[in-house]
C-alpha positions as CSV (number, residue, x, y, z in Angstrom):
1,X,3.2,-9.3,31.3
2,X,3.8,-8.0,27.5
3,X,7.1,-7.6,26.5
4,X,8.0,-3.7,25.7
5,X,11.2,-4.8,23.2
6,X,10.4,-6.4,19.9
7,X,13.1,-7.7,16.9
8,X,10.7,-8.2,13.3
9,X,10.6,-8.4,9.6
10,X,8.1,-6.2,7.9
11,X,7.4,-7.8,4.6
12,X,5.0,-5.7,1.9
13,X,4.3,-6.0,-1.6
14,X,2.4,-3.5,-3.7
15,X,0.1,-3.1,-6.3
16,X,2.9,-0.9,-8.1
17,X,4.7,-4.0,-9.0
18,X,8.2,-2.4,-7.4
19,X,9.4,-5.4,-5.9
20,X,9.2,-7.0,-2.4
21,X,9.8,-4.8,0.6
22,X,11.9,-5.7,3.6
23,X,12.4,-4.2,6.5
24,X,14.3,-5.1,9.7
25,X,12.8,-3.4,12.6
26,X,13.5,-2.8,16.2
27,X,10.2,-1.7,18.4
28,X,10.2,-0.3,22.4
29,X,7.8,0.7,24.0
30,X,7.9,3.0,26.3
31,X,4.7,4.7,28.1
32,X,2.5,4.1,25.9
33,X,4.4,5.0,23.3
34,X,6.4,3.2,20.7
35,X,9.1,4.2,19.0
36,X,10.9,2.4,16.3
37,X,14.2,2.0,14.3
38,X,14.6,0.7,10.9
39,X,18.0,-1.3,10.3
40,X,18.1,-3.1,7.2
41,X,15.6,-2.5,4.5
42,X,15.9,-3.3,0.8
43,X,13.3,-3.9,-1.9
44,X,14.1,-7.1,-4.2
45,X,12.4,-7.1,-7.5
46,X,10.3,-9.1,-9.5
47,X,11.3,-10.9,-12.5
48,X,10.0,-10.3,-15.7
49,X,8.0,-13.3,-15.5
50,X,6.4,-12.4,-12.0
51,X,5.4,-9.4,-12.7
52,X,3.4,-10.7,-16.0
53,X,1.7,-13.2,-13.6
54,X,1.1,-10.6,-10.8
55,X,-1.0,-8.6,-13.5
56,X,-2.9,-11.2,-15.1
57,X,-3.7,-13.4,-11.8
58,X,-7.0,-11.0,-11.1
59,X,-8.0,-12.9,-14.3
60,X,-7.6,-16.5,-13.4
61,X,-9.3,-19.1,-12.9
62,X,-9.6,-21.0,-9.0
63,X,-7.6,-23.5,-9.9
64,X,-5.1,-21.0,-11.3
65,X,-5.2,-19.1,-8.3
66,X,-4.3,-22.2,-5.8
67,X,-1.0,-22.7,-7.9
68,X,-0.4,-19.5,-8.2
69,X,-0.5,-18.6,-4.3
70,X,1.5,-22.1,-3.6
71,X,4.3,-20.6,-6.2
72,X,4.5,-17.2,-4.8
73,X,4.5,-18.4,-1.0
74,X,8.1,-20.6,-2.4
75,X,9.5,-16.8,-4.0
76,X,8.6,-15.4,-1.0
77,X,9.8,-17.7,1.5
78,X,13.4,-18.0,-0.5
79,X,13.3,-14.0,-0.8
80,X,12.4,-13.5,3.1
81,X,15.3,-16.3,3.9
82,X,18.2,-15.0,2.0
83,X,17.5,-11.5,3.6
84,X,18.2,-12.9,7.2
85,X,21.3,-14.9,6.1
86,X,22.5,-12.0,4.3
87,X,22.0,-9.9,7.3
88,X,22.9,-12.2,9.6
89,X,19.3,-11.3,11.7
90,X,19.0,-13.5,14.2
91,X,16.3,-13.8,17.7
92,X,13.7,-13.0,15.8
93,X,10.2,-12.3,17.2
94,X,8.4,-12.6,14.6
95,X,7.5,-11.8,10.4
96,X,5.3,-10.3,9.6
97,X,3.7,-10.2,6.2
98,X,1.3,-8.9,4.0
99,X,1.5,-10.9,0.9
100,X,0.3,-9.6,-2.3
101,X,-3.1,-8.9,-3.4
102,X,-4.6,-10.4,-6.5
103,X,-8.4,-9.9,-5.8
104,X,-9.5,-7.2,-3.5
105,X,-13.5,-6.8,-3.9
106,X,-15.1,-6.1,-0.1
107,X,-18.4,-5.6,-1.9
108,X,-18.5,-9.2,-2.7
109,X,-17.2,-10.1,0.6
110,X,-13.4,-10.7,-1.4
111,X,-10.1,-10.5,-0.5
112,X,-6.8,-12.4,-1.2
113,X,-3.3,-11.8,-0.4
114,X,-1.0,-14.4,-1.8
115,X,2.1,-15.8,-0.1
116,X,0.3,-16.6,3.5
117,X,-0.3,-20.2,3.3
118,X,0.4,-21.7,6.3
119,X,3.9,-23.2,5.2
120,X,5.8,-20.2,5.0
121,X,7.0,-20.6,8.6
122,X,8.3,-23.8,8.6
123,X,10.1,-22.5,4.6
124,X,11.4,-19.4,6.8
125,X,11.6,-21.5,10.0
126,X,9.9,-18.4,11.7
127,X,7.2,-17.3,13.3
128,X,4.7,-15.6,10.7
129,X,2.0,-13.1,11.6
130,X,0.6,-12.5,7.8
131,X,-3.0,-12.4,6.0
132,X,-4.2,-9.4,7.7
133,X,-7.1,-8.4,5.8
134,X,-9.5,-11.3,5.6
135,X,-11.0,-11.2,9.0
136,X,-11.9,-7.4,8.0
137,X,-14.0,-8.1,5.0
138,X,-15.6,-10.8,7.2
139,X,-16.5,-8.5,9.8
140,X,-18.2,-6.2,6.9
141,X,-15.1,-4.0,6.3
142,X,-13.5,-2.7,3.2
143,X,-10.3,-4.9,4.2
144,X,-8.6,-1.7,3.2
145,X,-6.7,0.7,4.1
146,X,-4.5,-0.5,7.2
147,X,-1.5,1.2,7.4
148,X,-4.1,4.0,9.4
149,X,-3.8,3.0,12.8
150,X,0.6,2.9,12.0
151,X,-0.3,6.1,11.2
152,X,-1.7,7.4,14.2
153,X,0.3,5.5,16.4
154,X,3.9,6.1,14.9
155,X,3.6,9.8,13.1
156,X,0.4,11.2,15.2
157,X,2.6,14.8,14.2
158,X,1.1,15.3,10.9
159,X,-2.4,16.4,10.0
160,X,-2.8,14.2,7.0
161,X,-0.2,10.8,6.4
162,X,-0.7,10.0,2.3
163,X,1.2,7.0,0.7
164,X,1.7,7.4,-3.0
165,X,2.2,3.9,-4.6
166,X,0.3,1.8,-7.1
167,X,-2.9,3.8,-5.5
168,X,-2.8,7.0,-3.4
169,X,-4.4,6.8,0.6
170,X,-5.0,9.2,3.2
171,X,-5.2,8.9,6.8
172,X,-6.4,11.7,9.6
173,X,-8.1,12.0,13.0
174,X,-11.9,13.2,12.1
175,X,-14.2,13.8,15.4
176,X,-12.0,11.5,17.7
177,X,-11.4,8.9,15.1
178,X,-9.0,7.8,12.6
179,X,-10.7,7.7,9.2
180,X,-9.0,6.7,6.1
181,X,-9.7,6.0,2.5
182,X,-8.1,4.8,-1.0
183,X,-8.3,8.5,-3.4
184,X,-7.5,7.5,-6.9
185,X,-4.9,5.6,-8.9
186,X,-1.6,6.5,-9.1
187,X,1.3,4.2,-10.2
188,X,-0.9,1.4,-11.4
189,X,-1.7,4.0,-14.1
190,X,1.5,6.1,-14.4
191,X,3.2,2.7,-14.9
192,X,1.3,1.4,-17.1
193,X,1.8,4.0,-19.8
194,X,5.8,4.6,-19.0
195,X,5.9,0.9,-20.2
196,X,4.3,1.4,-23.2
197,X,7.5,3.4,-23.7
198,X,9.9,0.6,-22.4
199,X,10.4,2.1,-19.2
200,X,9.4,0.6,-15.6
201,X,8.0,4.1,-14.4
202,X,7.8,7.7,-15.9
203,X,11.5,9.1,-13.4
204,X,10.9,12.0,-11.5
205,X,7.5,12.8,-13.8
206,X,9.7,14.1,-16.7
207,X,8.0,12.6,-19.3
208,X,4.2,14.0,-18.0
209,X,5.9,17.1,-17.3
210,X,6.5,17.6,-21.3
211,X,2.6,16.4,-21.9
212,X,-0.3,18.7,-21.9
213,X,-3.8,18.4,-20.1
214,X,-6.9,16.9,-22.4
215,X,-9.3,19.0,-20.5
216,X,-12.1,16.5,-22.1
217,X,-10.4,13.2,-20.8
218,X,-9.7,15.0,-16.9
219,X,-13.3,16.1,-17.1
220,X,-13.9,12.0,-17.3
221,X,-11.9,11.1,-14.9
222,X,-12.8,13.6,-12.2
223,X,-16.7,12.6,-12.9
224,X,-16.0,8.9,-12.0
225,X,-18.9,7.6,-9.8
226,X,-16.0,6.2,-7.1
227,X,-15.0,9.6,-6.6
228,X,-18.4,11.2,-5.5
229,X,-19.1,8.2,-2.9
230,X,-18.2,8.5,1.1
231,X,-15.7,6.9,2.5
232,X,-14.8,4.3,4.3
233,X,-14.2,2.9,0.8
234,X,-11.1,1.5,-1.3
235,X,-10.2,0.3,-4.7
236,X,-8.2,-3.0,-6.2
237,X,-6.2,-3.3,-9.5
238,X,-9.9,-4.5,-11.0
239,X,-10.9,-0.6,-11.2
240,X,-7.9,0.2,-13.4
241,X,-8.3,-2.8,-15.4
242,X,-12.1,-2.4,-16.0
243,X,-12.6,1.0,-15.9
244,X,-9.7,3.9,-16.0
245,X,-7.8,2.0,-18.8
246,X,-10.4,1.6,-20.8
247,X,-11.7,5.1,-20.8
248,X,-8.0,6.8,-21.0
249,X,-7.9,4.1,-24.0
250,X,-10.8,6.1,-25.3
251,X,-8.5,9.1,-26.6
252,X,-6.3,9.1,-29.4
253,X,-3.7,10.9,-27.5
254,X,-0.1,10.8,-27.2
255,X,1.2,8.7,-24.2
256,X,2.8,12.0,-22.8
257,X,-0.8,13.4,-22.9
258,X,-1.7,10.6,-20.9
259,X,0.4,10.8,-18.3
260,X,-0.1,14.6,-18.1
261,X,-3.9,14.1,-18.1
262,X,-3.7,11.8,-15.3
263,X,-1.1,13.2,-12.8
264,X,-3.7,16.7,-12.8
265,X,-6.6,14.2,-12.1
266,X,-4.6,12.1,-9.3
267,X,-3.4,15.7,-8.2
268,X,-7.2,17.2,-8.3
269,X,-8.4,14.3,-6.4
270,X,-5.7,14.5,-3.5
271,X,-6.8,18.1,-3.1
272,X,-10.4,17.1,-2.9
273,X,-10.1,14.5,-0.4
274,X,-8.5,16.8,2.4
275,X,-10.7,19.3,4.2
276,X,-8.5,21.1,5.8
277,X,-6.4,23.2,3.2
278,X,-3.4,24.7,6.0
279,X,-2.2,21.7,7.6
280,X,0.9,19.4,7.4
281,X,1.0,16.5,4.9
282,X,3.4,13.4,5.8
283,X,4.0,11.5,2.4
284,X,5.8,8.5,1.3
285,X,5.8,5.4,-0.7
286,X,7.6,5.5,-4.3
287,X,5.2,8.4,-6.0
288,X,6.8,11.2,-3.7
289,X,10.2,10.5,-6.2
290,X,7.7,11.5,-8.8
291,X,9.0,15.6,-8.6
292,X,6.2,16.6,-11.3
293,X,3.5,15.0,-9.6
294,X,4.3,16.6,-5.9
295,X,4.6,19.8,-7.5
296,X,1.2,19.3,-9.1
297,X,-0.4,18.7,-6.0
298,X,1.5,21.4,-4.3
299,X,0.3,23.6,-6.9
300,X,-4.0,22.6,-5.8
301,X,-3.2,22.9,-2.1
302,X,-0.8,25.4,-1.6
303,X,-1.0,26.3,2.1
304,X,-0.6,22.6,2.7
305,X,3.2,22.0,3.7
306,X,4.0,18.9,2.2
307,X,6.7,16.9,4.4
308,X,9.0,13.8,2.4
309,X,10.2,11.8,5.2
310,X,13.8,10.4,4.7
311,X,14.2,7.5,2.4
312,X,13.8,4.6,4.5
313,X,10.7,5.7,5.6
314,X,9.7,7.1,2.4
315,X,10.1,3.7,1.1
316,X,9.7,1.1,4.0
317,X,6.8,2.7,5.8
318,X,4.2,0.0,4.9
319,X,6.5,-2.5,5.7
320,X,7.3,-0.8,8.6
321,X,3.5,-0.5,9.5
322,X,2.6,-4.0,8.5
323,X,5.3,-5.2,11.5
324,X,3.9,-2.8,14.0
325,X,0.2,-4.9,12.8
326,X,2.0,-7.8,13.7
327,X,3.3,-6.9,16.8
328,X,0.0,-5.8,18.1
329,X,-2.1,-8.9,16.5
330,X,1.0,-10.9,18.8
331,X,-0.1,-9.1,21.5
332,X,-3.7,-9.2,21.3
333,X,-4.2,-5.8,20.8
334,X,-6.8,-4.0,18.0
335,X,-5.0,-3.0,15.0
336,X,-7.3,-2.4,12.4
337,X,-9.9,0.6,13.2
338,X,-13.6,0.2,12.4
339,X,-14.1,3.8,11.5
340,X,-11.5,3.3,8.8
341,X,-12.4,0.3,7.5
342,X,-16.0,0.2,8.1
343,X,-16.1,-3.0,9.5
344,X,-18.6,-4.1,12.1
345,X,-16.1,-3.6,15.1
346,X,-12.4,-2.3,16.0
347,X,-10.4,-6.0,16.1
348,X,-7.0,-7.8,16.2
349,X,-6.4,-9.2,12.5
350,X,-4.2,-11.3,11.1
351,X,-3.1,-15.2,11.2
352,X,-0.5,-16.5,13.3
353,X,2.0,-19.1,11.4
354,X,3.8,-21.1,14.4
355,X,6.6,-23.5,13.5
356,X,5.7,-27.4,13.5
């Protein structure tokens, strides 16, 4: 019989460079349904020199890559350790981790998440439930998004659940099924500019808030081909790199401009992706501290009541989600949905890391 009581870690790092997530998590189930509390949660940052590697590693070479994934399984391993001692967690079921991704391209049949070699339990000496996009791609799948199924699982109350982070996603029931789908870049981009001015992000969207919109560089933007395709369908760092950068890079406009520019086209596209316009919108992740880009997309959908969780779900819900993926890939159970992913089948992903 399956155990209804589970004790985990929820481990997730983004493409917005923030740091890496934590989350302690206790799970019940009870009639089919689960319900969950988050107790300690913190996000610990990357150093300078990480976070240079983190954005270059799409570039390097095999060899490269190998080190690189054996170097940031150690950080990980040491991170994931000195939360538990800190916390004192103890009786643990299980971790469960996502890694990082360095190369997500499905249409070549590519997708790797750092920091799952098979060492990290015996570094943690833990159970590990990690790697949980491979088998997707494998199976003909985008690999991408996941956190969908958390989604209709833990907060099946709201119409539409968005995550605003290094790239906005959006999850809803469609006919029957759970469909889901990247929409457009957000703090990969955002990011990148409020660095240019020495700062890690752009706080509270002050700085686009005192920009103003080059109609000619949204009219760009909003006419990229990704947009006009069907979902399922998601997007790695590589489209930033190779091609929003370079067009943004195109206009000899201030950095404010910029930032303006873009937070209307991420805005515009949010609006665009949801078909119903007078529903209820759950979002989290670190854009939804971004108070000029909410109001932005508040401003395209207006009958849409936009609901900001509190902040440890705001901030820990992939984390949160990525332990639920674990739980259930423990158990057997499917959690990653075909009609999201477009993969061949609904199936139970993920690797299991036993101790030795």
């Amino acid at each position: 019989m399956k155990q209804d009581y589970y004790n985990v870690i929820g481990v997730m790092s983004g493409t917005s460079l923030d740091g890496i997530d934590l989350a302690h998590i206790e799970f019940h189930k009870n009639n089919d349904k689960w319900d969950f509390k988050i107790l300690e949660s913190e996000t610990v940052s990357y150093s300078n020199e990480w976070v240079d590697i983190l954005k270059l590693a799409v570039d390097f070479s095999q060899a490269e890559l190998k080190s690189t994934n054996q170097e940031y399984t150690t950080l990980l391993a040491s991170v994931i350790s000195d939360f538990i001692e800190r916390h004192k967690i103890t009786k643990l079921d299980a971790v469960c981790s996502h890694g990082h991704t360095i190369l997500h391209q499905p249409q070549n049949g590519i997708t790797l998440q750092i920091g799952n070699l098979a060492e990290i339990s015996n570094l943690i000496q833990q159970l590990v439930v990690c790697d949980f996009r491979v088998q997707d791609v494998q199976l003909g799948g985008q690999g991408a998004p996941l956190v969908p199924i958390g989604d209709r699982i833990l907060f099946p109350e709201y119409d539409y659940c968005m995550n605003l982070g290094g790239f906005s996603n959006v999850s809803f029931e469609e006919n029957g099924k759970r469909v889901a789908f990247d929409i457009s870049p957000v703090n990969t981009v955002l990011n990148f500019y409020a660095n240019q001015l020495g700062l890690n992000y752009d706080d509270k969207g002050s700085i686009s808030r005192s920009g103003k919109i080059n109609q000619n560089l949204l009219d760009k933007l909003n006419d990229l081909a990704y947009y006009q395709t069907k979902y399922p369908k998601s997007l790695g760092f590589e489209f930033v790199k190779e091609t929003v950068l370079p067009l943004i890079e195109n206009f000899e406009i201030s950095i404010e401009d910029k930032l303006r520019t873009f937070t209307e086209h991420a805005a515009i596209q949010i609006a665009l992706a949801l078909p119903n316009k007078q529903a209820s919108l759950f979002i989290t992740g670190g854009g939804a501290y971004n108070d000029f880009f909410i109001e932005t997309i508040q401003n395209h959908i207006p009958k849409i009541k936009i609901i900001i969780p509190s902040p440890k779900i705001l901030e820990f819900k992939e984390a949160l989600i990525f332990a639920l993926l674990g739980i259930l890939k423990l158990r057997e159970e499917v959690n990653v949905l075909s009609s999201v992913t477009g993969a061949n089948t609904d199936h139970s992903s993920g690797i299991i890391h036993q101790l030795k």
